[in-house]
N, CA, C and O of each residue as an XYZ file, in Angstrom:
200
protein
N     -10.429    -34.589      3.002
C     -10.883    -33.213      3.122
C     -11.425    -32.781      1.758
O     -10.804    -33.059      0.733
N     -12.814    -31.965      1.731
C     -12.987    -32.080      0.452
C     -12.281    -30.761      0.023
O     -11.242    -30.401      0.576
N     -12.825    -30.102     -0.900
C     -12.072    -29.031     -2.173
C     -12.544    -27.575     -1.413
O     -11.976    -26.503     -1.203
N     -14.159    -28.239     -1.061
C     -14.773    -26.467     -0.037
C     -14.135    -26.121      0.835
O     -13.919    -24.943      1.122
N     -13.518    -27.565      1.693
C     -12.917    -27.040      2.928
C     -11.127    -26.145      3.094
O     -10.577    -25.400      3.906
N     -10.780    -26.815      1.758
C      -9.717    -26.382      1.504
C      -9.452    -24.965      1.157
O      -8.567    -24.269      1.655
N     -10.448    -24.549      0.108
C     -10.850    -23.042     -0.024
C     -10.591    -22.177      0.800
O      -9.670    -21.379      0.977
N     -12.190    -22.612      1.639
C     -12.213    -22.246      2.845
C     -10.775    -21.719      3.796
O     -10.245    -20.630      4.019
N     -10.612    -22.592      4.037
C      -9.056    -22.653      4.759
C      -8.020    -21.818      4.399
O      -7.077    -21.439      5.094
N      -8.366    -21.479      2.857
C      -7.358    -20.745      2.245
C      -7.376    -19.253      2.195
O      -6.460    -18.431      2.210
N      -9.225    -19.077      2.104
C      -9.489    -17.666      2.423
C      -9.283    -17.347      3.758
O      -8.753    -16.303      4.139
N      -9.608    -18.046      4.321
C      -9.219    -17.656      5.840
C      -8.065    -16.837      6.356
O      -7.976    -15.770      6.963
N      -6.905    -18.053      5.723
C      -5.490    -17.664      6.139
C      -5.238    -16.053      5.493
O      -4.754    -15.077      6.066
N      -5.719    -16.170      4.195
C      -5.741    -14.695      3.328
C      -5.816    -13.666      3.984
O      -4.915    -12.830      4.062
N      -7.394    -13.577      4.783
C      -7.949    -12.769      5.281
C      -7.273    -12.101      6.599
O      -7.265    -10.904      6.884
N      -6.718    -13.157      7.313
C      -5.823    -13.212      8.616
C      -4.811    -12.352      7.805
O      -4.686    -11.138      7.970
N      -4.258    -12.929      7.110
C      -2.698    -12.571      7.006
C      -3.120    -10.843      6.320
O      -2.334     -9.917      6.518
N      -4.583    -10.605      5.442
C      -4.414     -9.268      5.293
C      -4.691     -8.144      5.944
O      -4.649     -6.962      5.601
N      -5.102     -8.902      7.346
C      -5.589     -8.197      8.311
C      -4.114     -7.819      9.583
O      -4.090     -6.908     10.412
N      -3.403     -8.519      9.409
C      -2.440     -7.851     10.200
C      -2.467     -9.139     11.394
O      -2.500     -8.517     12.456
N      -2.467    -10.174     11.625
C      -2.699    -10.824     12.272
C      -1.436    -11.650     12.838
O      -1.472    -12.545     13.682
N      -0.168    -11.065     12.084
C       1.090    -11.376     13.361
C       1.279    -10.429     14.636
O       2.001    -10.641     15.610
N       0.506     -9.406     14.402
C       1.029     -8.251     15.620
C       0.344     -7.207     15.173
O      -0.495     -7.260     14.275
N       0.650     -6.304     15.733
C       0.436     -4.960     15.621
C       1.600     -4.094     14.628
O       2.775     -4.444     14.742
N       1.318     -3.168     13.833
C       2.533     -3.158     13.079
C       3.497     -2.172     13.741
O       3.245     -1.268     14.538
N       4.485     -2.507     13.297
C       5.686     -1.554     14.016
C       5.794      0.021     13.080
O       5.292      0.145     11.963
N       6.667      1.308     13.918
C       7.121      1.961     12.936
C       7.903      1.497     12.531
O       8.388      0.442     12.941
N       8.375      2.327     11.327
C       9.744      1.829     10.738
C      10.940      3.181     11.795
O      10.631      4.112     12.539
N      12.377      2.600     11.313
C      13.340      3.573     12.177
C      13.083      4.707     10.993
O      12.640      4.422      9.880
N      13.462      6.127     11.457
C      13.593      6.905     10.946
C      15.093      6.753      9.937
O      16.107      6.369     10.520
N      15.147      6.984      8.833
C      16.300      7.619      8.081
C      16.823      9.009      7.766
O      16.238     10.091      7.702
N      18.037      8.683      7.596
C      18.735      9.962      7.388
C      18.100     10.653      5.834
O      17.318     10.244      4.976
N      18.708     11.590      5.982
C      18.099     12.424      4.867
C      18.890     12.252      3.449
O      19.960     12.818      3.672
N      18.920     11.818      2.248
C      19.273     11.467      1.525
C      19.814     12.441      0.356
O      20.381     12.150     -0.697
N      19.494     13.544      0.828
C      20.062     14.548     -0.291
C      19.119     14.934     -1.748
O      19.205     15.873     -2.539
N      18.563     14.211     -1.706
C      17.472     14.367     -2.990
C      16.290     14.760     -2.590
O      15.464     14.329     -1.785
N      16.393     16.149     -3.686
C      15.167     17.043     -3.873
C      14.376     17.141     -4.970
O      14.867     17.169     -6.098
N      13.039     17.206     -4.744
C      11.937     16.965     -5.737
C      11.322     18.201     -5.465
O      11.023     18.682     -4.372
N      11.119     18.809     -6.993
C      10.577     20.281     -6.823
C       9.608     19.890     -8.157
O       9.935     19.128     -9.067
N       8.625     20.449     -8.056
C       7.082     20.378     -8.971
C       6.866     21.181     -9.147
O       7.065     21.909     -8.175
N       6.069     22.200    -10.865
C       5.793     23.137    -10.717
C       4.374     22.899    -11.725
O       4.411     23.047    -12.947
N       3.775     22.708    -11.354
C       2.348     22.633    -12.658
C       1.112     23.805    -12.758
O       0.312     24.223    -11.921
N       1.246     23.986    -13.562
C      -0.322     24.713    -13.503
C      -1.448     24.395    -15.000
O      -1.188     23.677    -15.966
N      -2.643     25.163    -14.758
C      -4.002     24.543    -15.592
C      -4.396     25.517    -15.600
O      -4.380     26.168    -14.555
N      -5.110     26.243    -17.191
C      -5.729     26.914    -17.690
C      -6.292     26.733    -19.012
O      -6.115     25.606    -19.475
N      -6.955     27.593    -19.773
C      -7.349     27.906    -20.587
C      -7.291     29.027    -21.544
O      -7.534     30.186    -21.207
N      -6.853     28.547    -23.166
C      -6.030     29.811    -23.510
C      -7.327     29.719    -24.681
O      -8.077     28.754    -24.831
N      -7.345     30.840    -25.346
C      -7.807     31.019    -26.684
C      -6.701     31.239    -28.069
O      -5.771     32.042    -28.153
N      -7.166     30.241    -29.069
C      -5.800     30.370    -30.132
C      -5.941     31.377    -30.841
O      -6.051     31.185    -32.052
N      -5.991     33.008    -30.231
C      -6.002     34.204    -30.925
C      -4.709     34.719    -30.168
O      -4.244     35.830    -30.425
């Protein structure tokens, strides 16, 4: 087998496997709620240094 075909062969499988090509994907189960809270507060402006 030469070196192209092997490539070949290799992108292939790549391509398959990044395409989803065991199935269809599943959800995942839902989880419980973990207790941890994430709170963000940002803001953006423009000041003058007077």
């Amino acid at each position: 087998m030469s070196h192209t075909r092997i490539w070949l062969s290799a992108a292939l499988l790549a391509v398959l496997a990044a395409c989803g090509a065991d199935g269809i994907p599943e959800r995942p189960e839902p989880r419980s709620a973990s207790g941890i809270t994430i709170a963000v507060d940002a803001s953006a402006g423009i000041s003058s240094g007077n």
